[in-house]
C-alpha positions in Angstrom: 54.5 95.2 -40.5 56.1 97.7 -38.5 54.3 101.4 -38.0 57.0 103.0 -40.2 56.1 100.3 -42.7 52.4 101.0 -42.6 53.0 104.5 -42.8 54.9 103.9 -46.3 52.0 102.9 -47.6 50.6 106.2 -47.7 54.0 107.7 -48.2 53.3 110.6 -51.5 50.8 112.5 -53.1 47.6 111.8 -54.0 45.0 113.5 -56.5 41.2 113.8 -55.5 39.1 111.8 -57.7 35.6 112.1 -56.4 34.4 113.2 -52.7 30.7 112.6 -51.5 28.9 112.6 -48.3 25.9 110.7 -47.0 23.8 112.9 -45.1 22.8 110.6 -42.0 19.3 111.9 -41.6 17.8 111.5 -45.2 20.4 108.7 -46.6 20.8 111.2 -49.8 24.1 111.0 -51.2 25.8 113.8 -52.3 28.7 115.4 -53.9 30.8 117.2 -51.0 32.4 120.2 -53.3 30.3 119.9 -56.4 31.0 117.9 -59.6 34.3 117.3 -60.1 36.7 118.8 -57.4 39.9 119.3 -57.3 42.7 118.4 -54.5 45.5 116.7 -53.2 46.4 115.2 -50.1 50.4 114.6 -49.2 51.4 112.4 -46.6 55.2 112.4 -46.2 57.9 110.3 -44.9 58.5 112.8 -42.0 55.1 112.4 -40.3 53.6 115.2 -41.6 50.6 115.4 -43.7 48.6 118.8 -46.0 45.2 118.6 -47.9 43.7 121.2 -50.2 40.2 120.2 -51.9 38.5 123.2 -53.5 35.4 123.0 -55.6 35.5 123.0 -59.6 32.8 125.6 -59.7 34.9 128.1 -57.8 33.9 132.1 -58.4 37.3 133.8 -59.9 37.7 137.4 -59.3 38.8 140.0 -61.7 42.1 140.6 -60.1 43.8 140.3 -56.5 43.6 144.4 -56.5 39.0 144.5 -57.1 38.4 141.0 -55.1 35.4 141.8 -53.0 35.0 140.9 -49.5 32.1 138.8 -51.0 34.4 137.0 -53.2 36.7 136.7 -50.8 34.5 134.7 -47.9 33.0 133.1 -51.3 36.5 131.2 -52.2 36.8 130.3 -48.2 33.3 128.7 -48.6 34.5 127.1 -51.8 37.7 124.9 -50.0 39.0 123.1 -47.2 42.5 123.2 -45.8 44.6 121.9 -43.0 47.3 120.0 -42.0 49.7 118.9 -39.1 50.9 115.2 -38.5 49.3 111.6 -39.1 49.3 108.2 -37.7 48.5 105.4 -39.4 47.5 101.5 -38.5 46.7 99.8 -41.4 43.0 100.2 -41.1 42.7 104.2 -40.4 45.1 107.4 -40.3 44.6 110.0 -37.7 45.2 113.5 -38.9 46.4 115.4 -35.7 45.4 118.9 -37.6 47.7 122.4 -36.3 46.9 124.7 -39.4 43.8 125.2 -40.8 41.8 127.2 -42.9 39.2 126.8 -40.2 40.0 127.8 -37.0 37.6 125.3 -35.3 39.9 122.2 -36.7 43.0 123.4 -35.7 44.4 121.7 -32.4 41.7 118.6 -33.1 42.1 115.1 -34.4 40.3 113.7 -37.1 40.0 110.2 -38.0 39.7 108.5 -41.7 39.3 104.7 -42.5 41.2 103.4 -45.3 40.6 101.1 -47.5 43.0 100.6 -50.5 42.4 99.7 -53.8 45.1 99.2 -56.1 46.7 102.8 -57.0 43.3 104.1 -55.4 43.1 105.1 -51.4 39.4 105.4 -50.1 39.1 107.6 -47.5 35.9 107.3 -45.5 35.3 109.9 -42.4 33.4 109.1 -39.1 30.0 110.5 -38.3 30.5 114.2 -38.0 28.6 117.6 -39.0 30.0 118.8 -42.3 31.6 122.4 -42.1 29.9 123.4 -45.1 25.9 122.9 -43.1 26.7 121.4 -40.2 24.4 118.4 -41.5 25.3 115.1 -40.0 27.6 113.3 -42.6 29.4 110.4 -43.5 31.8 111.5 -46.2 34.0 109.0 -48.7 36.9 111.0 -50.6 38.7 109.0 -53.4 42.4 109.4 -54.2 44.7 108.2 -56.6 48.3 108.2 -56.6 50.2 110.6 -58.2 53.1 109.2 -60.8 56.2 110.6 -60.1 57.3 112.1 -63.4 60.6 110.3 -65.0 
C-alpha cells in the first residue's frame, strides 16, 4: 500500500467511545475523562488532523456573561484539544500537534499505535505523564467511525 493509501484508512471522523489509562506505577486502570466522554477525532484527506474529548461530567455555567474564573479553568481541566498534521504507517499515526489547548503540546509530536477493528480504531499512546496528574500512563482511546448521513 502506498502512504496515501494507508492514510485513507483513517480518512473521516470518528466518535469517542471509551478512553482509559493504565497508570504505570500501580497497574490501576482508569477512566481518562470520567464515565462516558465525549469527542471526536478528524483526520482528513489534506494531512491535517483535530481532536476534542471533554468529560461527560463537565460543570456548565449559568451564562457566558457570570462564568467565573473558577468555572472557566474548571472547563479547561475538563478537555483536551489540539491539532496540526499526521502521518500514518499502517501500524501508528504521528500527530505533529501546532494548536493546542495546552501550550506545552503545541510544536511536539505525539505518537499513537493503531490497531483496527472493524468500524472501530484503537488508539493506544506511548508511556508518557498524563496532563491531567502528570502520573505515568499508558492510555487506550476507542473510536468509531462516524456514518456519513444519506
Amino acid at each position: 500500500m502506498t502512504a496515501s493509501e494507508l492514510s485513507g484508512e483513517l480518512h473521516g471522523t470518528w466518535s469517542l467511545i471509551s478512553s482509559t489509562r493504565k497508570v504505570l506505577e500501580t497497574g490501576e486502570i482508569e477512566d481518562t475523562y470520567g464515565v462516558a466522554p465525549q469527542g471526536y477525532i478528524t483526520y482528513g484527506s489534506d494531512g491535517r488532523m483535530l481532536v476534542l474529548i471533554v468529560r461527560n461530567d463537565r460543570p456548565k455555567p449559568t451564562s457566558i456573561e457570570a462564568i467565573s474564573d473558577q468555572q472557566r479553568a474548571d472547563l479547561h481541566r475538563s478537555m483536551t484539544a489540539y491539532g496540526g498534521t499526521y502521518t500514518y504507517d499502517g501500524k501508528s499515526v504521528q500527530h505533529h500537534i501546532d494548536v493546542s489547548w495546552n501550550e506545552v503540546w503545541t510544536g511536539t509530536t505525539i505518537i499513537r499505535d493503531i490497531e483496527r477493528q472493524g468500524d472501530l480504531l484503537v488508539l493506544t499512546t506511548r508511556p508518557a505523564p498524563f496532563s491531567g496528574d502528570g502520573k505515568m500512563i499508558v492510555g487506550t482511546l476507542i473510536w468509531e467511525k462516524v456514518k456519513t448521513p444519506r
